[in-house]
C-alpha positions in Angstrom: -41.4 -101.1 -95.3 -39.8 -104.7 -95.7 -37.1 -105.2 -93.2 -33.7 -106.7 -95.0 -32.0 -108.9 -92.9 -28.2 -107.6 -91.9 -25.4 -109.2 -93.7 -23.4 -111.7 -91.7 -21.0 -110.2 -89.7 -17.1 -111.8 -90.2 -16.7 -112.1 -87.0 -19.4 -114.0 -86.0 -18.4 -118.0 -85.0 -19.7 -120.2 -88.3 -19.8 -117.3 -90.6 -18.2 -118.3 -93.9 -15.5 -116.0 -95.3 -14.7 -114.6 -98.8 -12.0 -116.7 -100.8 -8.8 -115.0 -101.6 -8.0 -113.8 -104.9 -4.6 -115.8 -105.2 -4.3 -119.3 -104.3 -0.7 -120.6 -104.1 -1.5 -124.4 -103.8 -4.4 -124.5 -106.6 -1.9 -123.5 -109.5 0.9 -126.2 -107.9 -1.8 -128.7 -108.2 -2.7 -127.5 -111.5 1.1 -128.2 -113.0 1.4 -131.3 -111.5 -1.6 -132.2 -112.8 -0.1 -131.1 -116.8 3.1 -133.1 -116.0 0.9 -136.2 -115.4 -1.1 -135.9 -118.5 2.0 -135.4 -120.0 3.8 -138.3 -119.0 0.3 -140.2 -119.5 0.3 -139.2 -123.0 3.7 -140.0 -123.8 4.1 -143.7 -122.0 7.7 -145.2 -121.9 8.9 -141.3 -122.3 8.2 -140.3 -119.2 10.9 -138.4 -116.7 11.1 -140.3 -113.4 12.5 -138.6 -110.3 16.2 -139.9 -109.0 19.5 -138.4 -107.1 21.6 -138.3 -110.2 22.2 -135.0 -112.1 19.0 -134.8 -114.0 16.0 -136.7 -114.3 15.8 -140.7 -115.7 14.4 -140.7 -119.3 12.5 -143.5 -119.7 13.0 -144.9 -122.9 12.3 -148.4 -124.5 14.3 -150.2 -127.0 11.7 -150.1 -129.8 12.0 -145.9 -129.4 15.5 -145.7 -128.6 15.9 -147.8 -132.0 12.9 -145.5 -133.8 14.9 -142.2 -132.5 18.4 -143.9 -133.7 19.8 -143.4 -130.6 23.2 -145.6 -130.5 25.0 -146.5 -127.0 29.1 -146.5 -126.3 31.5 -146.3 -123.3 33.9 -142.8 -122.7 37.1 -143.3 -123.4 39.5 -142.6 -119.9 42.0 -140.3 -121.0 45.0 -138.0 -119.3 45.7 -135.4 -121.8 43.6 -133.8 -124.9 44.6 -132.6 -128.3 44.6 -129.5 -129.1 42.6 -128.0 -132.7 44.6 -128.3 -135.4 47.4 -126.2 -136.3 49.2 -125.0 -139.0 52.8 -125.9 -139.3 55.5 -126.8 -141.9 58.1 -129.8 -142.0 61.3 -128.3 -142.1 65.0 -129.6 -141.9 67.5 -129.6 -138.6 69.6 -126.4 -139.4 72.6 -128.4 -138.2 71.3 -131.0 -140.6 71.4 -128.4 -143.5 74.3 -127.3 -145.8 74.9 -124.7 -148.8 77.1 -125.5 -151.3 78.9 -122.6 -152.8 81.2 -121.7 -155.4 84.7 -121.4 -154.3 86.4 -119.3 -157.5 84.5 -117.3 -159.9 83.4 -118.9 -163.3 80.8 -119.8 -165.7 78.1 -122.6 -165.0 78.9 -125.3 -167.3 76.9 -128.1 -166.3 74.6 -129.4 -164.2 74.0 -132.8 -162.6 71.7 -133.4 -159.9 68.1 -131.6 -159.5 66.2 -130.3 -156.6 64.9 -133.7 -154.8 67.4 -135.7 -156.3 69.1 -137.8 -153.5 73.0 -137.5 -153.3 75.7 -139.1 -151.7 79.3 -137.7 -149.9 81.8 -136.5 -153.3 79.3 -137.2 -155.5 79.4 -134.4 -158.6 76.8 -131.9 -158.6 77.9 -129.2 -161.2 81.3 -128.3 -163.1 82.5 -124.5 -164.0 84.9 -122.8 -166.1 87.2 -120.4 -164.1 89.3 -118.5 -164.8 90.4 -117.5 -161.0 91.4 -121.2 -160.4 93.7 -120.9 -162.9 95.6 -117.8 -161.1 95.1 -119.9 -157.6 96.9 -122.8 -159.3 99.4 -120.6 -160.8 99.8 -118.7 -157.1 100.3 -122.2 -155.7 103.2 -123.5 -158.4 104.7 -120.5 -157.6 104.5 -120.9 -153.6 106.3 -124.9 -154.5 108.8 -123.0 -156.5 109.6 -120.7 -154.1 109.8 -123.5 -151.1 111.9 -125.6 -153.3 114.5 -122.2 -153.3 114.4 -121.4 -149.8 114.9 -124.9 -149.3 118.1 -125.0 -150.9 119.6 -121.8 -149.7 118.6 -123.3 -146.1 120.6 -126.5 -146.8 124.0 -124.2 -148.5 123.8 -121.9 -145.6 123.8 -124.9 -142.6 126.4 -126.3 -144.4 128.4 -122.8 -144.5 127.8 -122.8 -140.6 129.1 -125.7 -139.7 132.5 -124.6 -141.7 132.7 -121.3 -140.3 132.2 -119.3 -143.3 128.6 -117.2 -142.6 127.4 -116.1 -139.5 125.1 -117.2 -137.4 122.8 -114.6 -138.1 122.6 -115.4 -142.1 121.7 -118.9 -141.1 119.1 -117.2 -138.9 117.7 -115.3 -142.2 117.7 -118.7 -144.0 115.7 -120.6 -142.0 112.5 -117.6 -141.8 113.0 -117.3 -145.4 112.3 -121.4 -145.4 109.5 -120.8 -142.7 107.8 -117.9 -144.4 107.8 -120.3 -148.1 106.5 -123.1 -146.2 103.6 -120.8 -144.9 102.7 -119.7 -148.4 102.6 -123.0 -149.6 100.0 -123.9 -147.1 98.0 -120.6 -147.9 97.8 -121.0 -151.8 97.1 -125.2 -151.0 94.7 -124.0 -148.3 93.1 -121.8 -151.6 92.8 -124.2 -153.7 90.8 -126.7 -151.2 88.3 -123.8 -150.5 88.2 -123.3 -154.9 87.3 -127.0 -154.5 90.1 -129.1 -155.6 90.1 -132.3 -153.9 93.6 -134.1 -152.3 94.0 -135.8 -155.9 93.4 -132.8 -157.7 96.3 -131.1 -155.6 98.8 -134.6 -155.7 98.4 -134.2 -159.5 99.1 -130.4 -159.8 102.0 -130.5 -158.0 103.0 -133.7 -160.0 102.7 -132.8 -163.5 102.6 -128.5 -162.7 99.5 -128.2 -165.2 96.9 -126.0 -164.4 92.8 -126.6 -165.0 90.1 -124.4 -165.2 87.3 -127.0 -164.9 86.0 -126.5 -161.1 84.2 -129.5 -159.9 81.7 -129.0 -157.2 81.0 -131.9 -155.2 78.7 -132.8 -152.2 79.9 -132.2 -148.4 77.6 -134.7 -147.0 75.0 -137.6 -148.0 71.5 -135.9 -148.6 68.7 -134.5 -150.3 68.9 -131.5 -153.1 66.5 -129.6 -151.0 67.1 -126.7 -153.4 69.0 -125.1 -156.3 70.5 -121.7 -157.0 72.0 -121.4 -160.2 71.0 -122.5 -164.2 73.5 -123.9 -167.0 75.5 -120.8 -168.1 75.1 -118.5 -165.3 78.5 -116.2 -164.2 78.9 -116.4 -160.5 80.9 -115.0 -158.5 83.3 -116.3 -155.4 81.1 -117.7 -152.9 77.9 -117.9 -154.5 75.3 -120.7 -153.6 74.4 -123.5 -156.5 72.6 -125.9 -154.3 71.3 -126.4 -151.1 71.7 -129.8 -149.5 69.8 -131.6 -146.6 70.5 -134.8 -144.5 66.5 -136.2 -144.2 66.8 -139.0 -141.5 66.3 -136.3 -139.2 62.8 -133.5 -139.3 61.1 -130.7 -137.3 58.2 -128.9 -137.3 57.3 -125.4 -137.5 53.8 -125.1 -135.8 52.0 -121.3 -135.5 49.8 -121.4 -131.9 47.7 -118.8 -131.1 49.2 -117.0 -127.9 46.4 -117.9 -125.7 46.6 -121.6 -126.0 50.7 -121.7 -126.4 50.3 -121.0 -122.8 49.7 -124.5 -122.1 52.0 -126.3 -124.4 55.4 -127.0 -123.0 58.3 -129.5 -124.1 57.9 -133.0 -124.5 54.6 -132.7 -125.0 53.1 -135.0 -127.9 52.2 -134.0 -131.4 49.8 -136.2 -133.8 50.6 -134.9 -137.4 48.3 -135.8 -140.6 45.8 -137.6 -138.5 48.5 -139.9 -137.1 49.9 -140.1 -139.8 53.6 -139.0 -138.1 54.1 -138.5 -134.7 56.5 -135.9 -132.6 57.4 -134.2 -129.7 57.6 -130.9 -128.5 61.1 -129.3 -128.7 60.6 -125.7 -127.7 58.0 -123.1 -127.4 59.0 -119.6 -128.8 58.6 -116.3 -126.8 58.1 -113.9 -129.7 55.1 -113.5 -130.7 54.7 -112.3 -135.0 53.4 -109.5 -135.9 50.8 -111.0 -138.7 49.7 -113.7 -137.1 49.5 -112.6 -133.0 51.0 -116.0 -132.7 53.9 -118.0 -131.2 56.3 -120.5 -133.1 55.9 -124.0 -131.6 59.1 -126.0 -132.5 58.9 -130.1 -132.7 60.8 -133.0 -133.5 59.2 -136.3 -135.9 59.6 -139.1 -134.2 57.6 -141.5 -135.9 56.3 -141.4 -139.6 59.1 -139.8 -141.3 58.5 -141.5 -145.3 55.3 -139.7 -144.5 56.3 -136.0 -144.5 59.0 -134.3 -147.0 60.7 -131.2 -146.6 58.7 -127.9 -147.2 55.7 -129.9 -147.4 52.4 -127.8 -145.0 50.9 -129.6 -142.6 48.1 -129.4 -139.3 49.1 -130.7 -136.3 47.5 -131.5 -132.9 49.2 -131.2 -129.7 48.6 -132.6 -126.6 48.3 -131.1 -123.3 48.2 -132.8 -119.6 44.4 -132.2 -118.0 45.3 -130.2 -114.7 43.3 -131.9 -112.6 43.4 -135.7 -113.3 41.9 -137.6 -115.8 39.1 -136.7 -118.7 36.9 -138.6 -120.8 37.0 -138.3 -124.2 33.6 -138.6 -126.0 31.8 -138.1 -129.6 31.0 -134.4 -130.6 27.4 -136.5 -131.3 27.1 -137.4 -127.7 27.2 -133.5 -126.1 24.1 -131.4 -125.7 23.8 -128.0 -124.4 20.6 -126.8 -122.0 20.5 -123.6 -119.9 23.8 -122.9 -120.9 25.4 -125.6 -120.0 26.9 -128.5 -121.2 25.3 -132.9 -120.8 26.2 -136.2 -121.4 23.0 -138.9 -121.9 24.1 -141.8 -119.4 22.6 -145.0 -120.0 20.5 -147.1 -117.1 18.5 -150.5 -117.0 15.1 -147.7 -117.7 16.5 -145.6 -119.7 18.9 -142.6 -119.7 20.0 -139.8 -117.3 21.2 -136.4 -118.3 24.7 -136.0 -116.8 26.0 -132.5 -117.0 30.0 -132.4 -118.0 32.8 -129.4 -118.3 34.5 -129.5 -121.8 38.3 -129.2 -121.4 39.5 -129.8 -125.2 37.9 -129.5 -128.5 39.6 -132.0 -130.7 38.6 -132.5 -134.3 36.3 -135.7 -134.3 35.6 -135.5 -130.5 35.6 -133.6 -127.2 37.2 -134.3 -123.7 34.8 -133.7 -120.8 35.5 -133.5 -116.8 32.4 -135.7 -115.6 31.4 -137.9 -113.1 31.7 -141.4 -114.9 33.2 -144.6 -114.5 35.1 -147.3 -117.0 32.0 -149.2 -116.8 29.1 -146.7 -117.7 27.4 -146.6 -121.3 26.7 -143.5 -122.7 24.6 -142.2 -125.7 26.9 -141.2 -128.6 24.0 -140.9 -131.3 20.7 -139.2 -131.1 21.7 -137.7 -127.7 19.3 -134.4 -130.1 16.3 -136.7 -129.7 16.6 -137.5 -126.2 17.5 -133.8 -126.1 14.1 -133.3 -127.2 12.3 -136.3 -124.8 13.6 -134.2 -121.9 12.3 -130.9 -122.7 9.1 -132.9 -123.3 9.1 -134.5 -119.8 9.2 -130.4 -118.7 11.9 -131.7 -115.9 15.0 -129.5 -114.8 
């Protein structure tokens, strides 16, 4: 029988024991050791440790200019432009006026067109009617009867003063004179609102002829902005023919979302076309359409008006304050996202440094970030999606 020595007991001093099946440090050594071979096989691109936000790129002129990455300063700003918006120039309603037929008649002619500029009394359109003809007549008729009471007024003060009537049929005299002088002013009154101008009445009661040519002319100095009537139409009393505008003077009609109407108030700025025109924010409306789920934003052009015409639809940017100080406004090119969340590429002597940034405004061409830059810092604003791609590389948070 062939003795077997014992195995060694654990607890004897000197006695090896068995490794463990998990060793923490070996797999830490292990990574560090694939971040060095990778840095080692990508040299110049390598991630170097630093305080900032993320970790320095390293990146050399000859790549930066191989990945086309381009380098340019953040632009300090206070306030951020909205998306753009749909609106509508519009005119003023105090700005605006109808002009209406003021007797019944036929469209005869018409002289001015929709766009056409106009000045104060200038003809627009003539009608035949046959109502002016009974207002003139009404009004000969009031002069006729003034002239009467007139002269009974004059016989009966006359009569007074010898002693012959009494005092009362003086009284009746001079209301009969009051009450003819009142229609007079009523049938003249008429014929202004038929439109007949101060001439037209000077010669009527002159020569006592009447006219059915109506003459419409225009109230104020303007723009056609529309018309209502065609050549040989019948209207009637008080129906429109054209609608003027005075054009030194425009608004906007902007449709917001609810949400963001929130943070529009007055005063605030308004870049039309591209800059193209320029206004400020008048009012912000409280109902909210029914289509649309949106508000009515109302502003005034201030700048740019030979840009915009009447009717014509338009987008429109507004601007809002930044709550909380100023913002930097920066190419769409030059953002990045990673992890969820948003970076900026800041540029140092050895390369560049992800910077991560909160996006306040989306405007059309750019974005305006919160970050923690200075006036003086560079920043990538081209092929920020290559260096994108040189720090997942690295392997670095």
């Amino acid at each position: 029988m062939i003795d077997r020595p014992a195995p060694p007991s654990p607890d004897k001093p000197g006695t090896p024991r068995a490794a463990p099946a998990h060793r923490p440090g070996r797999r830490l050594r292990r990574a560090a050791g694939l971040v060095l071979t990778l840095a080692l096989m990508a040299p110049g691109l390598a991630a170097q440790s630093g305080d900032a936000a993320g970790p320095l790129l390293s990146v050399s002129d000859a790549q930066q200019s191989a990945l086309g990455i381009t380098v340019g300063r953040a632009d300090p700003v206070s306030e951020a432009f909205s998306a753009p918006l749909p609106g509508q120039v519009v005119v003023p309603n105090a700005d605006k006026q109808m002009v209406t037929v003021g007797a019944a008649g036929v469209v005869e002619r018409m002289l001015v067109n929709q766009g056409e500029r106009v000045e104060k009394g200038q003809v627009l359109a003539e009608l035949q009617s046959p109502e002016l003809v009974q207002i003139q007549r009404g009004f000969i008729q009031a002069l006729l009867a003034l002239d009467l009471a007139e002269r009974e007024a004059d016989r009966d003060r006359r009569l007074r003063e010898e002693g012959i009537i009494s005092e009362r049929r003086l009284q009746e005299s001079e209301n009969a004179l009051d009450d003819a002088r009142a229609r007079r002013a009523e049938q003249r009154q008429s014929l202004l609102l038929a439109g007949l101008a101060e001439a037209d009445l000077d010669r009527l009661t002159e020569t006592r002829q009447f006219d059915s040519r109506l003459v419409l002319r225009a109230p104020i100095a303007g723009m056609v902005v529309s018309q209502r009537a065609t050549v040989g139409e019948r209207l009637e009393r008080a129906a429109p023919v054209y609608e003027l505008a005075q054009i030194n003077r425009l608004q906007l009609e902007i449709h917001a979302p609810i949400d963001s109407c929130r943070q529009f108030t007055d005063g605030l700025a308004v870049s039309i076309e591209g800059g193209a025109a320029a206004g400020r924010v008048m009012a912000v409306g409280c109902i909210v359409h029914r289509i649309d789920q949106g508000v009515l934003v109302r502003a005034e052009v201030t700048e740019g008006l030979d840009a915009l015409r009447p009717g014509q639809l338009i987008e429109a940017e507004i601007a809002r304050t930044l709550d909380d100080g100023e913002g930097w406004r920066v190419p769409r090119s030059a953002v990045v996202r990673r992890d969820g969340r948003t970076y900026l590429f800041v540029a140092e002597a050895a390369g560049f440094r992800p910077l991560a940034v909160d996006v306040v405004a989306r405007e059309p061409d750019s974005l305006v970030v919160r970050a923690a830059l200075t006036p003086d810092d560079r920043i990538a604003t081209g092929g920020s999606s290559a260096l994108k791609g040189v720090w997942a590389e690295t392997g670095a948070q």
